[in-house]
N, C-alpha and C positions, 0 to 999 in steps of 0.2 A: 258449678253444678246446680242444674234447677232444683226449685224444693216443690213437690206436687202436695197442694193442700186439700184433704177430706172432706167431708159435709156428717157436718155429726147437728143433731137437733135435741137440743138441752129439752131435757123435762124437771119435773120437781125432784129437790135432792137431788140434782148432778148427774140421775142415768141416763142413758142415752138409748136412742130407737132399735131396736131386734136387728134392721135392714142395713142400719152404720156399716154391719162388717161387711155387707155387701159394697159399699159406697166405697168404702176405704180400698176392697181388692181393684174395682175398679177404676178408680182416678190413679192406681199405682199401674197401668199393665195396658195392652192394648184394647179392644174391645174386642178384639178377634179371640184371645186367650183369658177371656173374663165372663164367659155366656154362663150363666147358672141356671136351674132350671124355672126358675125364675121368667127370663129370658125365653124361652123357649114356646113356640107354639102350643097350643091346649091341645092337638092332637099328633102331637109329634111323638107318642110311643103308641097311637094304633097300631091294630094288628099287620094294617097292610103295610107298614115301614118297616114291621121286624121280621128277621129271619127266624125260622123254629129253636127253640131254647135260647131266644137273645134274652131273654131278662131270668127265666128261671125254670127248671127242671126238675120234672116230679120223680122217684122210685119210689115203689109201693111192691107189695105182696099181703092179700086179704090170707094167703094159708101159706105157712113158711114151718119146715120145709114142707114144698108142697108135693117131694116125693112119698110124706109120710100122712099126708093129712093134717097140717098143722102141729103135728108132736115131734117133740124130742125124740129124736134117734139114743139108741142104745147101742152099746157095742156087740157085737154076736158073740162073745166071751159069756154074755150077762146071763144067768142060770135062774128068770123068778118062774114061777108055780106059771101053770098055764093059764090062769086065768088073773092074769096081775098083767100091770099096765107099762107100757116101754118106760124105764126109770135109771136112774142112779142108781148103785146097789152097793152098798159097802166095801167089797174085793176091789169091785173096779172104780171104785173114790178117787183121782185124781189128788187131791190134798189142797187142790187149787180150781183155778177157771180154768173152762173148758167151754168147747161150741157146743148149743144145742143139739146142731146137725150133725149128730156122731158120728166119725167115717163118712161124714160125706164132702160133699162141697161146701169147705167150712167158710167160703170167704162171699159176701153176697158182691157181684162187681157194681159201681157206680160210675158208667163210663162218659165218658163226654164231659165232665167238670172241667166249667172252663175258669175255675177261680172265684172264690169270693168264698161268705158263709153258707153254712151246710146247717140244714136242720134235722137231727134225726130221732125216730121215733119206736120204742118198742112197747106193744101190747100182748097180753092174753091174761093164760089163767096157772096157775100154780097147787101143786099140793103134796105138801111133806106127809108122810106115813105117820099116823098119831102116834104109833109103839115108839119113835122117836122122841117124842114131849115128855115119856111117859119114866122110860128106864123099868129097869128089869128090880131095881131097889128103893124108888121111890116114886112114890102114888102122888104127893101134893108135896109143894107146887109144883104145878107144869113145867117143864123146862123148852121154852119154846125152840125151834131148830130153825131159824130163818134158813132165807134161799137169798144170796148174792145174786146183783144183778145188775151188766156191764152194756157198753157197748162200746166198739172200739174201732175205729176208721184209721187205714195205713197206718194200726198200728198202737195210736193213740187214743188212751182212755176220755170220749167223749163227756159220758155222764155214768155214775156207778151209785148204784141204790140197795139199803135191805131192804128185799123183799116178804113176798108172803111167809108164815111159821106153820101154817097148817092149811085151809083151803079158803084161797082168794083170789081174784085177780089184782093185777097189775099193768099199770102205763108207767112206762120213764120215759124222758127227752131232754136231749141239750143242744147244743148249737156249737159249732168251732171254725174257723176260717182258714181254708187249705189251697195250696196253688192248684192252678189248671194242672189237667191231667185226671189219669183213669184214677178213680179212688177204691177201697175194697172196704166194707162193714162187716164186721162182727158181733155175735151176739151171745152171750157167755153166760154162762150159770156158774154156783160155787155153794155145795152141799156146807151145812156144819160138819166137820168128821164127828164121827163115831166117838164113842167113849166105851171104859172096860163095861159098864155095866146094860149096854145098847145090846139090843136081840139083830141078830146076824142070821138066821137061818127062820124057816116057816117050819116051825111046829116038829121040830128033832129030826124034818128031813132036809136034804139038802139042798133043796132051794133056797136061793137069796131073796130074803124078805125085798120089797121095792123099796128106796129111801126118799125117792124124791121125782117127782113127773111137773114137766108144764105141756100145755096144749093149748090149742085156741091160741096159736103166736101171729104176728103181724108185724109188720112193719114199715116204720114211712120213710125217704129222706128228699127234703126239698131244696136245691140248690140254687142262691140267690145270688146271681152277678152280679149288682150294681148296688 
């Protein structure tokens, strides 16, 4: 059995050059299954070599849902004062996460992923009902009510952040590596619940105070093949 010997070039203390490990793949292999990019012409990923989405794939939405204007859907259950903002409402609390896009089309499709990392992005603006922070029994301290906040591809929790307590915006993003194929994102929200001493109603009538609105939503995801 031959023995194929490397090319490594001694520096001070014993280390050796960045490119060795190139050296070493190559004197093991043929030269046909050792090309790195390296190896490769300076314009060998112009645009006129690659087909559409060969290296990467944008999904975007500047107003999501953009059936609503960029705001959170409500469920048509929800009972606030006419001049209150599509919201969260204590009845219809969930206890947990749930899509912005209420009753709608909860799932955004990301079709054509052909493999590799996935970058994804969510923006806008938040804002919990002060009578929240506030309590019906005490005035000081505040008791802040953040807003949970998810995003979640086939399924799986990307990246999960607290968010705003009373009115701010917000960006979250993370990154995850999924096989080829249609992918679907999600984008969840997750109120503080309630407590005995939380105001539940607008002023002794029966309106549901609002608990919780985002608006100004967006979203990015960039799929990187290679």
């Amino acid at each position: 059995m031959s023995k194929k010997w490397t090319k490594r070039q001694a520096r001070t203390g014993g280390t050796v050059e960045p490119a060795s490990v190139n050296d070493e793949l190559r004197s093991q292999q043929s030269s046909i299954t050792t090309l790195d990019r390296e190896q490769f012409d300076r314009n060998w990923t112009e645009e006129t070599y690659l087909t559409q989405y060969a290296i990467h794939r944008v999904y975007h939405s500047p107003r999501y849902p953009a059936s609503n204007g960029e705001q959170q859907l409500q469920s048509a259950e929800a009972d606030t004062p006419p001049n209150a903002f599509m919201s969260v409402t204590p009845p219809l609390d969930v206890g947990g996460w749930f899509d912005i896009d209420y009753g709608g089309s909860t799932e955004i499709p990301l079709t054509g992923f052909k493999g590799g990392n996935l970058f994804v992005e969510w923006s806008g603006n938040a804002y919990v009902f002060g009578a929240f922070s506030d309590t019906t029994n005490m005035e000081f301290p505040k008791l802040p009510r953040h807003l949970g906040l998810r995003i979640l591809v086939n399924s799986t929790v990307v990246c999960e952040h607290r968010g705003p307590a009373y009115h701010e915006s917000f960006r979250i993003f993370g990154t995850g590596n999924f096989p080829p194929g249609d992918l679907s994102m999600r984008l969840q929200l997750k109120v503080t619940s309630v407590g005995p001493d939380d105001p539940l109603t607008a002023n002794g009538v029966p309106d549901d105070i609002p608990q919780a609105h985002a608006y100004s939503n967006k979203y990015l995801a960039i799929g990187r093949f290679r």
